[in-house]
Phi, psi and omega in degrees: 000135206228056162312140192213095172265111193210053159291107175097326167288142170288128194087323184288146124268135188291138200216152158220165181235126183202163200243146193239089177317161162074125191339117177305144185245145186297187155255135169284147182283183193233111183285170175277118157268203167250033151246015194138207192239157184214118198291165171263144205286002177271329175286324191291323176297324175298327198297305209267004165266007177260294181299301195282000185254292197334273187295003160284335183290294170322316189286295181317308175279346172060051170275154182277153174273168197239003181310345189240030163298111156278345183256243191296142157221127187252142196230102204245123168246126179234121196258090173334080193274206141288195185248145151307165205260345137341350205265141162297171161267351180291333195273325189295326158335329202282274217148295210207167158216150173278151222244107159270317235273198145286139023273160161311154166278330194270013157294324201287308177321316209298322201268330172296299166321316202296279182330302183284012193290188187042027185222296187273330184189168211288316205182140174292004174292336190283354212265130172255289212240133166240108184235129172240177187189139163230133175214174190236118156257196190286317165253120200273140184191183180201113205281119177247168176219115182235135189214118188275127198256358169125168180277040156305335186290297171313325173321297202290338165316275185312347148335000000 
């Protein structure tokens, strides 16, 4: 975790980094029940284990809170998998590989964004730049970077 505070320098945007322990989970559609549709319970637990290293991160770094942020945010993620039990050891020597397989990157984003809305910023329409990456190492976990980029957004609204 990298906390990097550079709110009021120009060019620096205020940033945190924090690690989500445990395999990343895609986001899942919202099944039907019998009161209405109800999300499922491996996405809600990822959504509030996402939310909760957010807020040890925050809480550690004395980040101010940002839930009423509006404006611009970039949002980066690289998502760890296990290794298939197939892999060879000369490609696991390596460190990492990169994951072509399942889940989609944009279910891993879609569930991370999803978790910080209200927390981290007003709402995820706000994230301008996204980057997700999977890869498969020895521990699954899924490293985020959030860089709040300043009130281009409010600007460009009001036009």
């Amino acid at each position: 975790m990298k906390p990097q505070h550079g709110a009021g320098e120009p060019g620096r945007p205020l940033s945190l980094e924090f690690v989500v322990p445990g395999p990343p989970q895609p986001k899942e559609r919202a099944r039907p029940g019998l009161k209405g549709f109800y999300t499922p319970k491996k996405t809600s637990a990822y959504e509030k284990a996402v939310w909760t290293a957010y807020l040890w991160a925050a809480a550690r770094t004395l980040l101010p809170c940002m839930r009423d942020y509006t404006g611009c945010v970039r949002l980066d993620v690289m998502a760890f998998f296990q290794w298939p039990k197939s892999t060879p050891l000369y490609k696991r020597a390596l460190g990492w590989l990169w994951r072509p397989k399942t889940p989609d990157w944009d279910n891993v984003g879609k569930i991370i964004s999803d978790a910080l809305n209200k927390i981290a910023y007003k709402d995820d329409g706000q994230i301008v730049d996204g980057r997700v990456r999977k890869r498969e190492c020895d521990t699954p976990h899924a490293m985020i970077r959030l860089e709040w980029l300043g009130p281009a957004c409010e600007a460009s609204e009001a036009e």
